[in-house]
KOLZA-79364 format. One record per residue (C-alpha): residue in three letters; z negated, y, x. Coordinates in Angstrom, 1 decimal. Last residue first. Example, Ala and Ser with C-alpha at 12.3 -4.5 7.8 and 13.67 -1.06 7.14 Angstrom:
BEGIN
+-----+--------+--------+--------+
|   r |      z |      y |      x |
+-----+--------+--------+--------+
| ser |   -7.1 |   -1.1 |   13.7 |
| ala |   -7.8 |   -4.5 |   12.3 |
+-----+--------+--------+--------+
***
This chain:
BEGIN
+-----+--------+--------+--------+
|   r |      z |      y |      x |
+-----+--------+--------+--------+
| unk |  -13.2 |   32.3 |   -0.3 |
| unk |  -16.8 |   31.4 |   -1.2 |
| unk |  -16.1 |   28.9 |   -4.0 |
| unk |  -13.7 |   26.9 |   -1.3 |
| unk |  -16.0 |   26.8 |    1.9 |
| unk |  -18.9 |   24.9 |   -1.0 |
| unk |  -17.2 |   21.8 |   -0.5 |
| unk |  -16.9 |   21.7 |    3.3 |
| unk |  -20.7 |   23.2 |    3.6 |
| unk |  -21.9 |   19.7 |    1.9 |
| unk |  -19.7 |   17.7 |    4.1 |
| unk |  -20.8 |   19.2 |    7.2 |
| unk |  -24.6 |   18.7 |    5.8 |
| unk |  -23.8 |   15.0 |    5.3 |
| unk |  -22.1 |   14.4 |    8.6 |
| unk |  -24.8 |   16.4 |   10.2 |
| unk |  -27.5 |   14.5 |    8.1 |
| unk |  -26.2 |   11.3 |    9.1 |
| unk |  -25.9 |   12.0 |   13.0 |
| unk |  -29.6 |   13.4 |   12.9 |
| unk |  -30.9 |    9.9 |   11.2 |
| unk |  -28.6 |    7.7 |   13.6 |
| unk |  -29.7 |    9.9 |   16.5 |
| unk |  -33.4 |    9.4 |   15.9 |
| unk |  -32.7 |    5.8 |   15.5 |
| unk |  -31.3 |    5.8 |   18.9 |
| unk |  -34.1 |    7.2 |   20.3 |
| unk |  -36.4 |    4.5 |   18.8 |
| unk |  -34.3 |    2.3 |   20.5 |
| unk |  -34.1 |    3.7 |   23.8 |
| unk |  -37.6 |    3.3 |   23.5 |
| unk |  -38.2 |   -0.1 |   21.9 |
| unk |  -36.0 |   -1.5 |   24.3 |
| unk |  -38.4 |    0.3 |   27.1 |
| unk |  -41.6 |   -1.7 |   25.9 |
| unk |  -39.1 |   -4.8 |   26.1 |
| unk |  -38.7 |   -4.3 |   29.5 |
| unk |  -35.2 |   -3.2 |   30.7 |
| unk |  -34.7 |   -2.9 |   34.8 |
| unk |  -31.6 |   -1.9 |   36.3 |
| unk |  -29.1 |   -3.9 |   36.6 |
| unk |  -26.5 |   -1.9 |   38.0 |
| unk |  -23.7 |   -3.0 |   36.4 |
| unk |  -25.3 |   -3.8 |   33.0 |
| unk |  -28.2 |   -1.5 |   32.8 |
| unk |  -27.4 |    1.5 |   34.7 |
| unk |  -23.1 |    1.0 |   34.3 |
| unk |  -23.6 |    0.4 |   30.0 |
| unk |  -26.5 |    3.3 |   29.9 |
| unk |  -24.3 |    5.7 |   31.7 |
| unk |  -21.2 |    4.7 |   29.3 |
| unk |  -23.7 |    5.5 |   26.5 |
| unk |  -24.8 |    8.5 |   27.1 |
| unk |  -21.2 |   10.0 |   27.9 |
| unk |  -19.8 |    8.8 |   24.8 |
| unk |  -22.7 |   10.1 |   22.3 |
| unk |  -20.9 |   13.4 |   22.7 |
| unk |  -18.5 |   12.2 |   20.6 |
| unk |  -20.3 |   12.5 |   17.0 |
| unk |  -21.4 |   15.9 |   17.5 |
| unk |  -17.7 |   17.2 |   18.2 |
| unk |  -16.8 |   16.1 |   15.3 |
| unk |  -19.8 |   17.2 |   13.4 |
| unk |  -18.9 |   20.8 |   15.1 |
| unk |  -15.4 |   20.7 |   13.9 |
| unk |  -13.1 |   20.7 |   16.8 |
| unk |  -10.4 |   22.8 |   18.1 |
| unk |  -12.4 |   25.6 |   19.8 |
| unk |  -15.0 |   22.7 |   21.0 |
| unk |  -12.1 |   20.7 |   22.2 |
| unk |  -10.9 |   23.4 |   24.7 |
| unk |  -14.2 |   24.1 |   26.0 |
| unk |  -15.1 |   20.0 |   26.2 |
| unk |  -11.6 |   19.9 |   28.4 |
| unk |  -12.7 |   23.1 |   30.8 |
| unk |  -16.5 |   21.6 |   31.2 |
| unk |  -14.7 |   18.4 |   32.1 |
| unk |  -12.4 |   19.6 |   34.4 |
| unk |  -15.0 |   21.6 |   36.5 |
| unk |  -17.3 |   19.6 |   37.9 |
| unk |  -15.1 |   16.3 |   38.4 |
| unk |  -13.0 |   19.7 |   40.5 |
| unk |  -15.9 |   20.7 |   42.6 |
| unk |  -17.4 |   16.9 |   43.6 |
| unk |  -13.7 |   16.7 |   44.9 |
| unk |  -14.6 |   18.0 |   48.1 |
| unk |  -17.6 |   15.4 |   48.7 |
| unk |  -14.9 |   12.8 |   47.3 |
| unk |  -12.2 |   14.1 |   49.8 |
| unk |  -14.7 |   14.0 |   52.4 |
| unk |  -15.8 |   10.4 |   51.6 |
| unk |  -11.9 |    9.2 |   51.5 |
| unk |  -10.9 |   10.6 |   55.0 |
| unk |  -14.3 |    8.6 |   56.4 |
| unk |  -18.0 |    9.1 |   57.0 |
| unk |  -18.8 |   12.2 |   59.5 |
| unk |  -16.4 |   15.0 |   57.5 |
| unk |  -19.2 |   15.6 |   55.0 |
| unk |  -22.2 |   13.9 |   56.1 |
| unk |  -24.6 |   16.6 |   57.2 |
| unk |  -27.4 |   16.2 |   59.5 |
| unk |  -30.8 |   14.2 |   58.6 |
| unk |  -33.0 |   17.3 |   59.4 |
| unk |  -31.4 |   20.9 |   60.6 |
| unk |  -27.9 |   20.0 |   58.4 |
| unk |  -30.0 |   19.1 |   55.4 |
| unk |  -31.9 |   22.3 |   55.8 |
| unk |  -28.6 |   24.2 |   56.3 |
| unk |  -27.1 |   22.7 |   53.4 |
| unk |  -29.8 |   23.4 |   51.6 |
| unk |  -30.0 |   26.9 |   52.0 |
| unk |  -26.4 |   27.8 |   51.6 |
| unk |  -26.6 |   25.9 |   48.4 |
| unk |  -28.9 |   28.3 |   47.4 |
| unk |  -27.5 |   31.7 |   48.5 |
| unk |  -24.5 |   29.8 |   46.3 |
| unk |  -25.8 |   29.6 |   43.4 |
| unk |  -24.8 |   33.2 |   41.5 |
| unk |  -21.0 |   32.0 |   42.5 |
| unk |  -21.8 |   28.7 |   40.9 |
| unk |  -22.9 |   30.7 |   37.6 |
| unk |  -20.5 |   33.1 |   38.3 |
| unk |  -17.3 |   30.7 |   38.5 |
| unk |  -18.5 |   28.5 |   35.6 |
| unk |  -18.5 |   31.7 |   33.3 |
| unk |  -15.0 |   32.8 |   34.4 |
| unk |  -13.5 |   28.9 |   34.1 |
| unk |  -15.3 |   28.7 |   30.7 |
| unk |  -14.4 |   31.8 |   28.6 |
| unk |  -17.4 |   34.5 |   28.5 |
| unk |  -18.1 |   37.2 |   25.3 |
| unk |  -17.5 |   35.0 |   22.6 |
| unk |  -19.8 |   32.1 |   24.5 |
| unk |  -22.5 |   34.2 |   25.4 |
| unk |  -25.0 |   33.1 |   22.7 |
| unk |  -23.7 |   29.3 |   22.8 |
| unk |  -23.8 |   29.4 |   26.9 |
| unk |  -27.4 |   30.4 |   26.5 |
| unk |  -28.5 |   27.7 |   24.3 |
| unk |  -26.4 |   25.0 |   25.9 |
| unk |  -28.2 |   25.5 |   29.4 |
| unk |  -31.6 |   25.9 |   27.6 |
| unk |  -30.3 |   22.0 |   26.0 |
| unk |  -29.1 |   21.0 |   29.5 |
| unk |  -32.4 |   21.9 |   31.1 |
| unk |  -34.2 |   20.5 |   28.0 |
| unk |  -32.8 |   16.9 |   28.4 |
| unk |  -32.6 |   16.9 |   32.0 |
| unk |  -36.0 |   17.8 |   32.5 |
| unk |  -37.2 |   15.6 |   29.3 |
| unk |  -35.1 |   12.4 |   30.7 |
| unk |  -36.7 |   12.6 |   34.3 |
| unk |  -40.0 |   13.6 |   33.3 |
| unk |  -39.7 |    9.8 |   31.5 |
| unk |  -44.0 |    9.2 |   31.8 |
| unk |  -44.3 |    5.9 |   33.4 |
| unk |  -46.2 |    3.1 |   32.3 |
| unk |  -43.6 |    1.2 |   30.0 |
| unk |  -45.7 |    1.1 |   27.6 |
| unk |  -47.7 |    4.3 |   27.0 |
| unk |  -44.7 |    6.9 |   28.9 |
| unk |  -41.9 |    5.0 |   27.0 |
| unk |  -43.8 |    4.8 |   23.5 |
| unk |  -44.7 |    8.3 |   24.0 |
| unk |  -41.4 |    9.3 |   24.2 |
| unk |  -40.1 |    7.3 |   21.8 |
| unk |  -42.6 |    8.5 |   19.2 |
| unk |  -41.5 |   12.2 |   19.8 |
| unk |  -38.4 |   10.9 |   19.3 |
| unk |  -38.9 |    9.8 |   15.9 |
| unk |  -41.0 |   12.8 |   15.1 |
| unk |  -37.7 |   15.7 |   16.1 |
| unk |  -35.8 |   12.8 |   13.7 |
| unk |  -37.7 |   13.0 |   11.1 |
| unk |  -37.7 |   16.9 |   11.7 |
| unk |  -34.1 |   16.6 |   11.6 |
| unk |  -34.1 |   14.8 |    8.6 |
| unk |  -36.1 |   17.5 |    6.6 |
| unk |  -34.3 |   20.1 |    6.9 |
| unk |  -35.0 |   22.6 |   10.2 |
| unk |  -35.5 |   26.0 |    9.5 |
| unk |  -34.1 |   27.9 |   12.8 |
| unk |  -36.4 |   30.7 |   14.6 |
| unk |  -33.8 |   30.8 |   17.2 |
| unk |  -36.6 |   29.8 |   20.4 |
| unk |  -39.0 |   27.1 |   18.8 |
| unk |  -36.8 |   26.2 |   15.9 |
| unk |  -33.3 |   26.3 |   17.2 |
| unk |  -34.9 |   24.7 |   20.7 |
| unk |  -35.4 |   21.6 |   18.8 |
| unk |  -32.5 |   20.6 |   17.1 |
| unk |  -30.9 |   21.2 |   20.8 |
| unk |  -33.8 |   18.6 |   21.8 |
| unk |  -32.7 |   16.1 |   19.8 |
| unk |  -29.1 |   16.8 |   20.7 |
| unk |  -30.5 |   16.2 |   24.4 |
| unk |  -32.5 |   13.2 |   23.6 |
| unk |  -29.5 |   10.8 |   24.4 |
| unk |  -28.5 |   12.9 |   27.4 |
| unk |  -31.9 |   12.2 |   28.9 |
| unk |  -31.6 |    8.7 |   27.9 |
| unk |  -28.5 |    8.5 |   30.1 |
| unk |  -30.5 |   10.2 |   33.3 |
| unk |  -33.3 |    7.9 |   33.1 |
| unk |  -31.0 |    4.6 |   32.5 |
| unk |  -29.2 |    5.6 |   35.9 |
| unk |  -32.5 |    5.7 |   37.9 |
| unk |  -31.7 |    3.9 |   41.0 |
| unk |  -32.5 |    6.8 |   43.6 |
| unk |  -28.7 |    7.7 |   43.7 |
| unk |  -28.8 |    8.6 |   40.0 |
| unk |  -32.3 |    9.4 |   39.4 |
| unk |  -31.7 |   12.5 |   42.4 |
| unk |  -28.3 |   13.2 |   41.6 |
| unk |  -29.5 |   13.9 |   37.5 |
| unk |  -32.6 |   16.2 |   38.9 |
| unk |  -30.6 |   18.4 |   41.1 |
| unk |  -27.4 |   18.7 |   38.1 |
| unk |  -29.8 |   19.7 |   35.5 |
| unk |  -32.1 |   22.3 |   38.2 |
| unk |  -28.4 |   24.2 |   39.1 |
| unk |  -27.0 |   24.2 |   35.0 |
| unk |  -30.9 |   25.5 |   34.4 |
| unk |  -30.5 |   28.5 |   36.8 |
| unk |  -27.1 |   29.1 |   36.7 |
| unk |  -27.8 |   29.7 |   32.5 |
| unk |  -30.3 |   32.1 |   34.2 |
| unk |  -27.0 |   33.7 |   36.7 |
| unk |  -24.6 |   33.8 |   33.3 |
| unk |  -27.6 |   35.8 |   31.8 |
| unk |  -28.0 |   38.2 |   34.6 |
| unk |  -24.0 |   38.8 |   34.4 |
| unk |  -24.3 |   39.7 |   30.7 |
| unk |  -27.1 |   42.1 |   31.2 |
| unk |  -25.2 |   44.1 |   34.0 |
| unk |  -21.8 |   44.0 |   31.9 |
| unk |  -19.5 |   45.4 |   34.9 |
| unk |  -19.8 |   42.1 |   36.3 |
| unk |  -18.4 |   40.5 |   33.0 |
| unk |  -14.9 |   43.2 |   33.0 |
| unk |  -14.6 |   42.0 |   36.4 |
| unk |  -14.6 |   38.5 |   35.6 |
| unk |  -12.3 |   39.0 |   33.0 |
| unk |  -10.3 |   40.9 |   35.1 |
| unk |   -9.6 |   37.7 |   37.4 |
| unk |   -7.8 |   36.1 |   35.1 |
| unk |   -4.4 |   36.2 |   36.9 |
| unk |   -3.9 |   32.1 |   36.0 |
| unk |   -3.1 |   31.3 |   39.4 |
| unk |   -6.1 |   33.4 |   40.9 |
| unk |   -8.7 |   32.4 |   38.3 |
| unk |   -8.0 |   28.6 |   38.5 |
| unk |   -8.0 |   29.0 |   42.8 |
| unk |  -11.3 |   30.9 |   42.5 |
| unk |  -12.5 |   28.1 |   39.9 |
| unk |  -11.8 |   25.6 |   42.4 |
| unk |  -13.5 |   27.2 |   45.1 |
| unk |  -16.6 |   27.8 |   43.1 |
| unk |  -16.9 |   24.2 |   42.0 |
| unk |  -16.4 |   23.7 |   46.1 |
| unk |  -19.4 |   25.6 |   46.7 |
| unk |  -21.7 |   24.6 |   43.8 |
| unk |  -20.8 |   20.9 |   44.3 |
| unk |  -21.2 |   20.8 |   47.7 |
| unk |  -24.6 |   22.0 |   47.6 |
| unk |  -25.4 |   19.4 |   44.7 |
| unk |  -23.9 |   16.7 |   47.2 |
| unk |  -26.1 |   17.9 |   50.1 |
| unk |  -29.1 |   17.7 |   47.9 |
| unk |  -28.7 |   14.1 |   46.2 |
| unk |  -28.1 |   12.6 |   50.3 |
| unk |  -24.9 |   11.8 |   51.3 |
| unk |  -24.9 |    8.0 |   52.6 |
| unk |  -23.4 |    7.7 |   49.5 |
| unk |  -20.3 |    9.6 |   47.7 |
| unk |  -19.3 |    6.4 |   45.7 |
| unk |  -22.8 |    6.8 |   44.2 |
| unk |  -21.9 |   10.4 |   42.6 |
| unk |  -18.7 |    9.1 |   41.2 |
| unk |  -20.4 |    6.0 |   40.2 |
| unk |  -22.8 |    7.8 |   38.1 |
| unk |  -20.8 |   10.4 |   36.8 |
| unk |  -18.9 |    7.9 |   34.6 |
| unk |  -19.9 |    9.3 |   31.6 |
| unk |  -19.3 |   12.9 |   32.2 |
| unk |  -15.5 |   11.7 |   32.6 |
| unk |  -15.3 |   10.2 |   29.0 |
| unk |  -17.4 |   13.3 |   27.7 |
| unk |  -14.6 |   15.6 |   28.6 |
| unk |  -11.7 |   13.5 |   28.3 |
| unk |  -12.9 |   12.4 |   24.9 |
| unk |  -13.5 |   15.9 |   23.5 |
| unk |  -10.1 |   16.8 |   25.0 |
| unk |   -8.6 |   14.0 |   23.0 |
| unk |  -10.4 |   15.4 |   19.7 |
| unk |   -9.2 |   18.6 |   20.6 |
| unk |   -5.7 |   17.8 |   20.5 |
| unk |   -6.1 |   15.6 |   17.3 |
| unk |   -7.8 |   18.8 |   15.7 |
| unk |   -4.8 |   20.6 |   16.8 |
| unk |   -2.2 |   18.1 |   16.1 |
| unk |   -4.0 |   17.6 |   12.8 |
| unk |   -4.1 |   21.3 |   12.3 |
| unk |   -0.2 |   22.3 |   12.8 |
| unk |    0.6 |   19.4 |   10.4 |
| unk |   -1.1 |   20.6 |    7.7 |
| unk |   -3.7 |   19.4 |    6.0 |
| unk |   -3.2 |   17.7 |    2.4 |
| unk |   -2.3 |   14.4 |    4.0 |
| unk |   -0.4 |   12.2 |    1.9 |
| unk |   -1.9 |    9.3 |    0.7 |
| unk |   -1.8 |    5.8 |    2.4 |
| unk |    1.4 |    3.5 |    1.5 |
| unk |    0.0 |    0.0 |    0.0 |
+-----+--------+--------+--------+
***
């Protein structure tokens, strides 16, 4: 039996189908992080973060000067307050990235990926304590469910997951601020000055790493130093593909898919890289998961609900 017509046009679908493929390639490539980061070893978690900032920079440099888009960069410098902001988003994008190498190349794969899982939670979160958002009633099941998980992890497994709550809230601040500047600020020119705004820092470390255990890059093999060089462009490609899908995509959409990255980190950290999974830390991850199943279902519903209404406001 033939389907029904579609009553969108064509023009969306390719657009949302566009986006949706962006979305993918974003969150796809987030994902598999972890073996692009281990690939890079015997470089330690604080020369790679250094390299990222510098050669992110580089790569945006190159972006901005083939694409002649180096007036909006201006035009944000000139903005005093703006420019501050873009270096605070720096900030948490810089403390996000330190914390993920570390767990990453010190075994910790699973921390990182629930991290990601609680960071919608968390998202839900920071609209109450920091937007003043009402929350319905499933999200604040949802806040609770996690809030159980936590616990749950830090009571029975016998470690408190710091790891997953720094990079959960780091990214979620991180989302925050790039949400109220994101009008004002495209991605390539707000990725260039948060790096740009890092750099004193990566400066630092590599010359600490470079006083102490001595620096890598250039002392493994061809293939290391292109990886340590490429740690710029797996930086920025993703953040330029999930910018692209989020103009194209319905937030629910969007939503739905970022679950992808999460869960391709879990896969490699418990089946690849077998790390350890206690029943205590079953319950954990599934708690968590619960508390995304309830959030997901409300968003779906909610999106629904403001899709029906869109017409009697027109």
């Amino acid at each position: 039996m033939p389907s029904a017509p579609s009553t969108q046009p064509d023009g969306v679908i390719g657009t949302r189908r566009t986006g949706f493929i962006q979305a993918v390639g974003a969150y796809g490539l987030w994902g598999f992080l972890p073996v692009y980061f281990l690939l890079l070893v015997p470089s330690g978690p604080f020369e790679i973060v250094a390299a990222r900032i510098l050669f992110s920079l580089v790569f945006c440099a190159v972006l901005l000067t083939a694409t002649r888009s180096w007036g909006r960069v201006t035009a944000i410098v000139r903005q005093p307050r703006l420019a501050l902001t873009i270096g605070l988003a720096g900030v948490f994008i810089y403390v996000n990235w330190q914390v993920y190498i570390l767990a990453v190349l010190s075994g910790r794969v699973l921390e990182g990926a629930l991290g990601y899982f609680i960071n919608p939670i968390v998202t839900v979160l920071l609209g109450v304590l920091v937007l003043r958002e009402r929350l319905r009633p499933a999200q604040w099941v949802a806040v609770g469910i996690s809030a159980v998980a936590v616990l749950v992890l830090a009571i029975g497994y016998g470690e408190f997951p710091w790891i997953s709550l720094i990079l959960a809230f780091s990214f979620g601040f991180y989302g925050l601020i790039k949400k109220r500047i994101g009008p004002r600020v495209d991605a390539v020119s707000g990725l260039a000055l948060e790096t740009a705004w890092l750099v004193p820092v990566a400066v630092v470390q590599l010359s600490v790493v470079a006083a102490t255990a001595g620096l890598t890059i250039g002392q493994v093999s061809a293939w290391h130093t292109v990886g340590i060089v490429g740690s710029g462009v797996i930086t920025a490609i993703p953040l330029l593909l999930f910018a692209g899908a989020a103009r194209r995509l319905p937030l629910v959409t969007l939503g739905l898919v970022q679950y992808l990255a999460p869960l391709l980190q879990f896969a490699f950290g418990a089946f690849v890289m077998m790390e350890a999974m206690p029943p205590e830390r079953w319950v954990g991850f599934g708690l968590v998961w619960l508390a995304l199943v309830v959030l997901t279902v409300d968003m779906v519903t909610a999106g629904r609900g403001s899709r029906r209404i869109a017409p009697q406001l027109t």
